[in-house]
C-alpha positions in Angstrom: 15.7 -3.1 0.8 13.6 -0.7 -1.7 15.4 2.1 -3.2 14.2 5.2 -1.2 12.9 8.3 -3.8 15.3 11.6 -2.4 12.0 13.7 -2.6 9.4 12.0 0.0 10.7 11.0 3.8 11.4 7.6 4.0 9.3 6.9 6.9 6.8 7.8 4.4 7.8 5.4 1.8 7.8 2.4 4.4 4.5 3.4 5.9 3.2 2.7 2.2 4.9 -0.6 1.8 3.4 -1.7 4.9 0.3 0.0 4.2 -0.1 -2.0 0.9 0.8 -5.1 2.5 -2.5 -4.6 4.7 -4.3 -4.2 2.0 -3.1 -7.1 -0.7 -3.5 -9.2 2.8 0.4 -10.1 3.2 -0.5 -8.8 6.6 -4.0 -10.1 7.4 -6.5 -8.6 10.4 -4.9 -9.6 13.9 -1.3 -10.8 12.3 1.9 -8.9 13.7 3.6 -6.3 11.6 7.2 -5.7 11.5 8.7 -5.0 14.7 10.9 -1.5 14.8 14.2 -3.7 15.2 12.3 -5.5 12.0 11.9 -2.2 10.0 15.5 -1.3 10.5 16.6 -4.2 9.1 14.3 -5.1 5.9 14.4 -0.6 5.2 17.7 0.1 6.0 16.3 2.8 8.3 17.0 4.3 11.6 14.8 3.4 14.9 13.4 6.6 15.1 12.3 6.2 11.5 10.7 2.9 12.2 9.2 4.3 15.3 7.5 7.4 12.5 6.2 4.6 10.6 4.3 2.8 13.6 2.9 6.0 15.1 1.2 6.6 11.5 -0.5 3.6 10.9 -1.3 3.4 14.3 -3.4 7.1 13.9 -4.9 6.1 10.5 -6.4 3.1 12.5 -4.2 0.3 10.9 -2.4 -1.5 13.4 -2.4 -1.6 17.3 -0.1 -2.2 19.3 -0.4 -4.2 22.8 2.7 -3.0 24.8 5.4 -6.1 25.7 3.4 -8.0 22.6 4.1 -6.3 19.4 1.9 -4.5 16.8 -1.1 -6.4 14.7 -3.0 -5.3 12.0 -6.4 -3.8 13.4 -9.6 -6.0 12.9 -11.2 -3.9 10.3 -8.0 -1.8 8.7 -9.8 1.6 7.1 
């Protein structure tokens, strides 16, 4: 778990953990990314949280999702 800062929502501070790990290629193109059970259980957070953090990367164009499959890292991640 990463020790949340009190000042920024956490859904905010995991969105950029997994937004780095796009970028540094932990997570390459067309790999899964944390499931919501997943991001409750690394974070510490709640499922609505995780939920936050999915619907943003989804919208800046980072990860898909293909319902009953999961959610992958979009071919060419902005």
């Amino acid at each position: 778990m990463i020790e949340f800062a009190p000042d920024v929502p956490r859904w905010r501070q995991v969105a950029e953990v997994i937004r780095q790990r796009i970028k540094d290629g932990t997570y390459p193109p067309r790999t899964r990314v944390p499931s919501v059970l997943q991001l409750q259980e690394e974070f510490g957070i709640a499922g609505m949280t995780a939920h936050k953090v999915h619907r943003a990367l989804r919208a800046e164009g980072l990860i898909y999702t293909e319902p009953g499959l999961g959610s992958y890292v979009s071919k060419d991640p902005a």
